[in-house]
C-alpha positions as CSV (number, residue, x, y, z in Angstrom):
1,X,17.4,19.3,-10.2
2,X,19.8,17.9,-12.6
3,X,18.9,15.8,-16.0
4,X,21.2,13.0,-15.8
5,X,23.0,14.0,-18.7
6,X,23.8,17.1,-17.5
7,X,25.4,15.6,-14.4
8,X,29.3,16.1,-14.3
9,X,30.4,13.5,-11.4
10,X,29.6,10.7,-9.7
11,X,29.0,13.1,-6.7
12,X,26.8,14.7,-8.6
13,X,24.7,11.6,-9.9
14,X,24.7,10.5,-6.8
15,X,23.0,13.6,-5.1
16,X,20.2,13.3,-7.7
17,X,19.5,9.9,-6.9
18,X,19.3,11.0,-3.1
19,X,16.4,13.5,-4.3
20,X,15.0,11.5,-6.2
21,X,14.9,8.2,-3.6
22,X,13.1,11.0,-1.5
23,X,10.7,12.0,-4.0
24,X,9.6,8.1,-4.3
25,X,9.5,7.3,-0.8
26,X,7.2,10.3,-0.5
27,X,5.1,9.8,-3.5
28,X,4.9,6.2,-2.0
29,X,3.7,7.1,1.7
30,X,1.2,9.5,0.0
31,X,-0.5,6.3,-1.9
32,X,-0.4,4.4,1.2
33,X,-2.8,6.8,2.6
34,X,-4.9,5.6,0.4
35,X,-4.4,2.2,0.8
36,X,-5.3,2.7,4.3
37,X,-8.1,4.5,3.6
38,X,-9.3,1.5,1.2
39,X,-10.0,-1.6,3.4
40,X,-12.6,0.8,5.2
41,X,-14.6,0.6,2.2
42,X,-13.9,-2.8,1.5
43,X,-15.8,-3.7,4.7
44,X,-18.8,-3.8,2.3
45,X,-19.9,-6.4,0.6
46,X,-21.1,-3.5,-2.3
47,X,-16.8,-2.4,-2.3
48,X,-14.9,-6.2,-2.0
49,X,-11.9,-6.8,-4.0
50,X,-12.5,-7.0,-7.6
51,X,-10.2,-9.2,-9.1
52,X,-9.5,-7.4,-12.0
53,X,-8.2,-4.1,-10.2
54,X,-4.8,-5.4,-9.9
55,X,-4.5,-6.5,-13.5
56,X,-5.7,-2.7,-14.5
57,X,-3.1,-1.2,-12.0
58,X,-0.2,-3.2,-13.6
59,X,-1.1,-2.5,-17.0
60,X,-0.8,1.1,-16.7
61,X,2.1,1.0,-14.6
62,X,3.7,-0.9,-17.2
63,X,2.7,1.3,-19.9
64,X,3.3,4.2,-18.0
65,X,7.1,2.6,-17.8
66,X,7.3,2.1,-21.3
67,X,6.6,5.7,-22.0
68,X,8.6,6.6,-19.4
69,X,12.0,4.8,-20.3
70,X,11.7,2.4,-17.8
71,X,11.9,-1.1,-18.1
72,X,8.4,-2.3,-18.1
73,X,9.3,-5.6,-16.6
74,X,10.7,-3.9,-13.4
75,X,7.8,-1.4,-12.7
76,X,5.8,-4.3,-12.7
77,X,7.9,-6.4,-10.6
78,X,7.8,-3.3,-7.8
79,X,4.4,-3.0,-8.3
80,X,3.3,-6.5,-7.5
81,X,5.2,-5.7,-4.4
82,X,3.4,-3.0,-3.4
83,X,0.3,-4.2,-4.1
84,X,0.8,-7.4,-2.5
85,X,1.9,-5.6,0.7
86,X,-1.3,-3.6,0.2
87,X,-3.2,-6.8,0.1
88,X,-2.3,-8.0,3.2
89,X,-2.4,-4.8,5.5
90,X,-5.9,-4.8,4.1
91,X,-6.9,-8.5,4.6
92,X,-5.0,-8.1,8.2
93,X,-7.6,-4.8,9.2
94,X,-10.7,-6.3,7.7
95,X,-9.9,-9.3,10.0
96,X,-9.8,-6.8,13.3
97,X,-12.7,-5.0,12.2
């Protein structure tokens, strides 16, 4: 593992991205678990959707970002896509229950 200032080539950038790529997809199927796991709980009335969850998720993704050096705007914009896609595997699962 590289810092990116430390990296001396585009070779060399580019190989950290590569591990890093990896390390997201992997952190990302990890939280899907989750996700999965979720809509078997949301099967009671007691553990619905609360409306507010989203807005709490975004707000500290987007303050994570912002301590992080990341733009703030595009966490959020990837996490409204992940949560979305959450959204509807769980709404498509409650349906077959």
């Amino acid at each position: 593992m590289k810092k990116a200032e430390d990296c001396q080539s585009m070779d060399e950038v580019r190989a950290e991205i590569d591990r890093v790529d990896q390390a997201l997809v992997d952190l990302l199927a990890e939280r899907w678990t989750y996700v999965d796991r979720a809509w078997v709980f949301k099967r009671s009335p007691d553990e619905a959707s609360v409306p507010w969850r989203n807005q709490d998720v975004i707000e500290k993704v987007r303050a994570r970002a912002e301590t992080a050096g990341m733009p703030a705007e595009m966490a959020e914009a990837l996490w409204r896509l992940i949560i979305g896609w959450g959204i509807q595997y769980e709404e498509e699962r409650l349906k077959q229950k």
